[in-house]
C-alpha positions as CSV (number, residue, x, y, z in Angstrom):
1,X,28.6,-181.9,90.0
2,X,30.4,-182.4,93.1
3,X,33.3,-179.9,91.9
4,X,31.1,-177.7,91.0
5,X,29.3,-177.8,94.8
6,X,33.3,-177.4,95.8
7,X,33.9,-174.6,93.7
8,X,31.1,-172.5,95.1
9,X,31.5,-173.2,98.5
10,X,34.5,-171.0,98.0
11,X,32.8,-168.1,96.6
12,X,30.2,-166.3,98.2
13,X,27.4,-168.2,100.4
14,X,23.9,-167.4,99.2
15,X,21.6,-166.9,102.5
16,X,17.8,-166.9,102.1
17,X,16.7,-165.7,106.1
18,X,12.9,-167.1,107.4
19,X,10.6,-165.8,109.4
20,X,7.1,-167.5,110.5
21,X,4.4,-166.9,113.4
22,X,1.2,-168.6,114.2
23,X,-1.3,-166.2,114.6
24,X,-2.8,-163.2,112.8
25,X,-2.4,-161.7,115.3
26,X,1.2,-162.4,116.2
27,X,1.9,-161.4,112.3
28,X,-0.3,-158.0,112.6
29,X,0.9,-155.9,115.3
30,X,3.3,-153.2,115.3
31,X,6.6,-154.8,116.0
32,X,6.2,-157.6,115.2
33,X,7.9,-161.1,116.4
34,X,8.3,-161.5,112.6
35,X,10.3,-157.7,112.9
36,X,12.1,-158.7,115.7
37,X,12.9,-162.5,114.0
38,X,13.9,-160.3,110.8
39,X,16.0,-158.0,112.4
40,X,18.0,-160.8,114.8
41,X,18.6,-162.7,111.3
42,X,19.9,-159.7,109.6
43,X,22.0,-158.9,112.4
44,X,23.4,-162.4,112.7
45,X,24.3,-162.4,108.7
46,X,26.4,-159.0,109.7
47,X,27.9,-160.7,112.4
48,X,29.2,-163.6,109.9
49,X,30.7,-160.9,107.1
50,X,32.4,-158.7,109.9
51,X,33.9,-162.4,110.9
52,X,35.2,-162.9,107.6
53,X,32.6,-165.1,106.3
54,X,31.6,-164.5,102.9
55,X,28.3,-164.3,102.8
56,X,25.2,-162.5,100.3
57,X,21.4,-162.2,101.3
58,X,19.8,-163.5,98.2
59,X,16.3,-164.1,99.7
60,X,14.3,-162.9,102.7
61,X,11.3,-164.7,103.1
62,X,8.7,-164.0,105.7
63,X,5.6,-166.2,105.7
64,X,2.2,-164.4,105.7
65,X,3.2,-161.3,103.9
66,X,1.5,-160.5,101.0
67,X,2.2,-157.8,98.4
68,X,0.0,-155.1,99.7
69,X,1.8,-155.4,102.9
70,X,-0.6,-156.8,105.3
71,X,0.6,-160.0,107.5
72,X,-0.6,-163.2,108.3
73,X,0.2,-166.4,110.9
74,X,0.8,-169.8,109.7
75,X,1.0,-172.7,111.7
76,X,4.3,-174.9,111.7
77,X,2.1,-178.3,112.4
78,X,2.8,-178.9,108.2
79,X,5.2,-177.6,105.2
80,X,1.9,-176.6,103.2
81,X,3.0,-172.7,103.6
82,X,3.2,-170.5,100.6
83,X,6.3,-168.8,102.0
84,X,7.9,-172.2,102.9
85,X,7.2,-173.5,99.2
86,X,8.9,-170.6,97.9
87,X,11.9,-171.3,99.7
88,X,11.9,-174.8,98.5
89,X,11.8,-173.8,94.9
90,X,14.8,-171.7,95.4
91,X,16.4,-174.6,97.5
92,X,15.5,-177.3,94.5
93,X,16.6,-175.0,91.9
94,X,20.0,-174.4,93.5
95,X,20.0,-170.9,94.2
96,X,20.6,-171.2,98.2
97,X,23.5,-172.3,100.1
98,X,22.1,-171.4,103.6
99,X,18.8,-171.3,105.0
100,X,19.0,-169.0,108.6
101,X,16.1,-169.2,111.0
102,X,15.7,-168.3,114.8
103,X,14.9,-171.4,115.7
104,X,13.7,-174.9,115.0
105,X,10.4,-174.9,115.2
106,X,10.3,-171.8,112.7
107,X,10.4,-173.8,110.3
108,X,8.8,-177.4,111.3
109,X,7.0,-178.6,114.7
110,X,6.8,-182.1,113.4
111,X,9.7,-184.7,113.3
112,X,9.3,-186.7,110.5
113,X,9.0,-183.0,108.5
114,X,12.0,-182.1,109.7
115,X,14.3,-185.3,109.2
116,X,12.7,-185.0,105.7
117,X,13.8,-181.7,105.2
118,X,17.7,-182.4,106.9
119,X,17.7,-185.4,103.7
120,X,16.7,-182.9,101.2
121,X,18.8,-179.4,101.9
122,X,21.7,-182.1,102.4
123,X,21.1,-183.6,98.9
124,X,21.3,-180.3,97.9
125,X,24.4,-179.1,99.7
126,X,22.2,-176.4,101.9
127,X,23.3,-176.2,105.2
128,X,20.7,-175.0,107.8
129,X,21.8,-172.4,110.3
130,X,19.5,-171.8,113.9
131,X,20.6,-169.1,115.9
132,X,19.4,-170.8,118.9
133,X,20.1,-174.3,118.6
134,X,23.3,-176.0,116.9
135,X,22.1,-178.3,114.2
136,X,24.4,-180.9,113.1
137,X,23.2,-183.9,110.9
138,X,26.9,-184.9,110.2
139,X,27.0,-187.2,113.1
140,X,24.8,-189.7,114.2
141,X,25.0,-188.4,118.0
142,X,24.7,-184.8,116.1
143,X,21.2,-186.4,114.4
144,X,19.8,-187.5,117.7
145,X,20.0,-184.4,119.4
146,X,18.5,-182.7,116.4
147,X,15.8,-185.1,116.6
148,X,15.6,-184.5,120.0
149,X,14.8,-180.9,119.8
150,X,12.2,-181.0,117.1
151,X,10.5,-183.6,118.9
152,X,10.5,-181.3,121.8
153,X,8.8,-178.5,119.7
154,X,6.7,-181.0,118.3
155,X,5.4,-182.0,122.3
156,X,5.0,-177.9,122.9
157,X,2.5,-177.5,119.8
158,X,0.6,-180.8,120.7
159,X,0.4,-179.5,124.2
160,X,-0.7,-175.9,123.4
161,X,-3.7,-177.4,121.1
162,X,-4.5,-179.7,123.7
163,X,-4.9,-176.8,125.9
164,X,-6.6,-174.5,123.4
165,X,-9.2,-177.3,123.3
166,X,-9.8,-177.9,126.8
167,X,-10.3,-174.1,127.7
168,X,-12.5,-174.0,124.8
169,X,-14.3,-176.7,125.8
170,X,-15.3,-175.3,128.8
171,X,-16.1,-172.0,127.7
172,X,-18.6,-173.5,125.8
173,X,-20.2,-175.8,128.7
174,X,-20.2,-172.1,130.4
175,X,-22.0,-170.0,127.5
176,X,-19.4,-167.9,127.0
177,X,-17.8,-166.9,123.2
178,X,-15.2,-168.9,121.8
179,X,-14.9,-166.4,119.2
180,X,-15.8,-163.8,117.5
181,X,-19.2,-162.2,117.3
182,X,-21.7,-162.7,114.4
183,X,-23.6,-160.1,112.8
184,X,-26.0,-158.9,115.3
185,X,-23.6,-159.2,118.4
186,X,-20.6,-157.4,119.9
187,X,-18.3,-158.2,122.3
188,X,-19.0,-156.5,125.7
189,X,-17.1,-157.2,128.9
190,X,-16.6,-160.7,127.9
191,X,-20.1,-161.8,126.4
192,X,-21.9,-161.0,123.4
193,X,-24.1,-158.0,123.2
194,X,-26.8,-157.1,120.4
195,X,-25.8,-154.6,118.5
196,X,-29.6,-152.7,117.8
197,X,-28.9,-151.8,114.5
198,X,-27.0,-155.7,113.1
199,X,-30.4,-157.2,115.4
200,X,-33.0,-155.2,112.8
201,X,-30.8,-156.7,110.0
202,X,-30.9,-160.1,111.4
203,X,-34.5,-160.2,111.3
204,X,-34.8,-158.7,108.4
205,X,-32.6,-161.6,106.6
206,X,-34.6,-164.0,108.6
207,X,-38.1,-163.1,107.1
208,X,-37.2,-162.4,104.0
209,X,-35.7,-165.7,103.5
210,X,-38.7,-167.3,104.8
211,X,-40.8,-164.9,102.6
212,X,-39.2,-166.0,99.3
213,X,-36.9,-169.3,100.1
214,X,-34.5,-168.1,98.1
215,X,-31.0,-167.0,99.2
216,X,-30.2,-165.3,96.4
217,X,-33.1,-163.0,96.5
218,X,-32.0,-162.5,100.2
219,X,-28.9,-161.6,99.3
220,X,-30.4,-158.7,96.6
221,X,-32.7,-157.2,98.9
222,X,-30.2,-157.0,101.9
223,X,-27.6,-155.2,99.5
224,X,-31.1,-153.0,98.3
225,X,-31.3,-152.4,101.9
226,X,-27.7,-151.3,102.7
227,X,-27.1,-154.5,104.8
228,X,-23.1,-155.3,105.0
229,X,-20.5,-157.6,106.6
230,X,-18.7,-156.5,109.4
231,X,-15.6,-155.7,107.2
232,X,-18.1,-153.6,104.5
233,X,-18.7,-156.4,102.2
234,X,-22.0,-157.3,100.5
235,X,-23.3,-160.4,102.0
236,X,-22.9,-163.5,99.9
237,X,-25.3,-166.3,99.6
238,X,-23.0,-168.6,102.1
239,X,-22.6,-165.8,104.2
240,X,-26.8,-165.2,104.6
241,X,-26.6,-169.0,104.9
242,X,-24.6,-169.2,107.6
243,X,-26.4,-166.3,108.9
244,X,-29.8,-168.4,108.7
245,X,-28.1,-171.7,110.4
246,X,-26.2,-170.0,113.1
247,X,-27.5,-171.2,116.7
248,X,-26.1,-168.3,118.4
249,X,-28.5,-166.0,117.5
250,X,-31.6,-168.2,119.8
251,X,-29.0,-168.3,122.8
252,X,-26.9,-171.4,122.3
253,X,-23.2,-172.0,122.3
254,X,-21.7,-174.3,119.5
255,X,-18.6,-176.1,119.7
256,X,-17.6,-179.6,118.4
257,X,-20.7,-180.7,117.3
258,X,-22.4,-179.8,120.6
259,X,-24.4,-177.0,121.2
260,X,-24.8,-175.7,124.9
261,X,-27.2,-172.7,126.2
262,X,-25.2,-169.3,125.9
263,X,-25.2,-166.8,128.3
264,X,-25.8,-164.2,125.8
265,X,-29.1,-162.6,124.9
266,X,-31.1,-164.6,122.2
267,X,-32.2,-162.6,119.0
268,X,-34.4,-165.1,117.4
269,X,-36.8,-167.5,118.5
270,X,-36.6,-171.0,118.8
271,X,-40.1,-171.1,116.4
272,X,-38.4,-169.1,113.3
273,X,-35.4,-171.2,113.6
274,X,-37.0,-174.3,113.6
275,X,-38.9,-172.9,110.5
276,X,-35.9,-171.8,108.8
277,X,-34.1,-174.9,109.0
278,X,-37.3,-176.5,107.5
279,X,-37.0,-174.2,104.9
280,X,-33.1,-174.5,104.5
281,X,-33.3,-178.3,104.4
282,X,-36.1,-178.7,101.7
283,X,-35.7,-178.8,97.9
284,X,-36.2,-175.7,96.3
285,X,-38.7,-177.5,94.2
286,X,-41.7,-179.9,96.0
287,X,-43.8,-183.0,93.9
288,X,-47.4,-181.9,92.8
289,X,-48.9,-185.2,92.4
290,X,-52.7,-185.6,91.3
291,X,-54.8,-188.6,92.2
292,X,-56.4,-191.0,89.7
293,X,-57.9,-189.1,86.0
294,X,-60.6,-191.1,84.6
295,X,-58.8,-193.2,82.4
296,X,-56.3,-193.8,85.8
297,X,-53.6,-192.4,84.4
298,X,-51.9,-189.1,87.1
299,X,-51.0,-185.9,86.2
300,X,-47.3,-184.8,87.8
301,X,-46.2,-181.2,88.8
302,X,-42.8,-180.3,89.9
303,X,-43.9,-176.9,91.1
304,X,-43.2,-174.5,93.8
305,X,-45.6,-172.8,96.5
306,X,-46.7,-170.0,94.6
307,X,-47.6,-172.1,92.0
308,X,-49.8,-174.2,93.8
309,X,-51.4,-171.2,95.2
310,X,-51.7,-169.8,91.6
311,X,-53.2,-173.3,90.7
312,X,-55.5,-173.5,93.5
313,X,-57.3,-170.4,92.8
314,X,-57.0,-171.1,88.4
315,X,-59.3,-174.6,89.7
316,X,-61.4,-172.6,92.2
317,X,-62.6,-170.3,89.5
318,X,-63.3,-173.5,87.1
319,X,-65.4,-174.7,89.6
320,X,-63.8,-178.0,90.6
321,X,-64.1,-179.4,93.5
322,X,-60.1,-179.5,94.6
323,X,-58.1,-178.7,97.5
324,X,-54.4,-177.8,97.8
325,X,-52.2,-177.5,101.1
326,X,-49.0,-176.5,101.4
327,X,-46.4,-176.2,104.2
328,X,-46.3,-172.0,103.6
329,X,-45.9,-169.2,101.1
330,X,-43.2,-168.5,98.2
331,X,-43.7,-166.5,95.3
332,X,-41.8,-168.7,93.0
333,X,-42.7,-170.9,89.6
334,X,-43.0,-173.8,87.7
335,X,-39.5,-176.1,87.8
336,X,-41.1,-179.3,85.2
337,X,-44.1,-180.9,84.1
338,X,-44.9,-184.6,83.2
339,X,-48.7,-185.1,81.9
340,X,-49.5,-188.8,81.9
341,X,-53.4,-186.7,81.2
342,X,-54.6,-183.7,79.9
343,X,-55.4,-181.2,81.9
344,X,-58.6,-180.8,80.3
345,X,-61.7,-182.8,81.2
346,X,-62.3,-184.7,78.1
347,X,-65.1,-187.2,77.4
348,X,-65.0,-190.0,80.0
349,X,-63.1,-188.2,82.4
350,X,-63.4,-186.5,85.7
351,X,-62.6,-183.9,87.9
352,X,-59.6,-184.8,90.0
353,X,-61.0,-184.7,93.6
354,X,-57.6,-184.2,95.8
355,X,-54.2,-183.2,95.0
356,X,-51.4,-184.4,97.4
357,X,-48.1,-182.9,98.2
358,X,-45.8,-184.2,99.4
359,X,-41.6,-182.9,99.8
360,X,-39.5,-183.0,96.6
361,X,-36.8,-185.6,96.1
């Protein structure tokens, strides 16, 4: 095996070149720092082959490209990139010799990542190539300053997140947006701004749901209605969901589990919210339960609002003395029943005075 690692080395070097960003938008824009990382590695790889080096580009990989073209950022805190994995594979099956990168922290921020990686491409006789540090694991001073430098790295992403935090942070304790606006809201000078149109949609999602309780028939009627994501997609169930729960849209700022009064206009009052969490936090389905028959056994309905309205008025009409309450409205129908008594007034029994509701478990 080792003769055969020998015999290759003479041949030509298979290079697979890497590129990564952070951000989407780092990855999206014209020009790209993954263009200009490409185009340094390519340029590099020339270099080496008008020097008399004998090398073959067998792979370019950039992280965050899909098929259809379009770009993405991935962060360097981990190794759980789809680009990186590919690499690996081709690394493990012994297609690569050398793995060229513009720097370090291209392809891990994190030392103990890193070191595990230097084990690895060594066990596989891949040497790793930086065109702006010189990595050399073949020493033990060589290993310390490699350490050294991804440690470095690793204080610079620490530090940047710390940062991103703390100016989020305070946007929030201001009001301001810490990012993007929700359906409803657009970004004007700084602060969110109804949008007229997204506020009437808003509102519409808002009664509806309280209308039916149901998110999916929310989600029918918005589509019915020609309501759609920002990006032209038909709103989902999470996405009215999320819609229904978000405090933005009665003037708050949430961040971190802490919610802070926005300088924004609110486009929902504080009473609808309150009622639509109400509504978002009870069972679909809520406990009819009867009081004593005459023979003392109950009579148990798993039923729904409309159903006890439906019930209410059935009984009315019978004549028995009965009343129902409910915490509001809903068109909706019978889940289960369990009869410890007929329904009917038999011989020896008697009309059931009360029925008591009570939330669903």
């Amino acid at each position: 095996m080792i003769r055969e690692a020998k015999a290759e080395a003479n041949g030509p070097q298979r290079v697979a070149i890497y590129c990564r960003v952070s951000t989407d938008k780092q990855a999206s824009k014209e020009d790209s720092s993954l263009d200009t990382q490409r185009d340094r590695l390519l340029r590099y790889i020339d270099d080496k082959k008008r020097a008399g080096q004998n090398w073959t580009i067998a792979y370019e990989i950039v992280e965050g490209e899909e098929k259809d073209g379009t770009r993405k950022g991935r962060s360097g805190k981990d190794l759980d990139r789809p680009g990186f994995s590919r690499l690996m594979e081709k690394v493990r099956a012994r297609l690569v010799d050398i793995v060229v990168f513009t720097k370090i922290d291209r392809i891990s921020r994190n030392v103990v990542d890193f070191l595990t990686l230097v084990e690895e491409f060594e066990r596989y006789d891949v040497k790793l190539v930086s065109l702006k540090e010189e990595i050399n694991t073949a020493s033990a001073s060589g290993r310390v300053m490699t350490t050294i430098m991804i440690a470095l790295a690793q204080f610079e992403r620490e530090q940047i997140s710390e940062r991103t935090r703390e100016k989020m942070a305070w946007r929030a304790g201001k009001g301001l947006p810490i990012g993007p606006p929700p359906l409803g809201y657009e970004m004007h000078e700084g602060r969110y701004r109804p949008v007229p149109k997204e506020v009437e949609w808003v509102r519409f999602l808002d009664a509806a749901y309280l209308d039916t309780r149901s998110l999916g028939k929310v989600a029918r009627m918005a589509f019915q209605k020609g309501i759609r994501s920002r990006n032209g997609r038909t709103l989902s169930k999470d996405a009215i969901s999320r819609i229904l729960h978000n405090p933005t849209y009665v003037g708050l700022i949430s961040y971190n589990g802490e919610t802070f009064k926005g300088a924004h206009e609110p486009i929902r009052d504080q009473a609808t919210y309150r009622r639509i969490l109400e509504a978002l936090e009870r069972p679909h389905g809520i406990i009819l339960v009867t009081g004593p028959t005459g023979s003392g056994k109950t009579t148990t309905l798993y039923a729904t609002l409309g159903t006890i309205n439906r019930l209410e008025r059935e009984r009315e009409e019978q004549g028995e003395a009965v009343r129902l309450s409910a915490p509001g409205p809903g068109p909706l129908r019978v889940l289960r029943r369990e009869d410890g008594a007929p329904n009917e007034h038999g011989p020896g029994r008697q009309p059931v005075p009360l029925l008591h509701l009570q939330p669903g478990r």
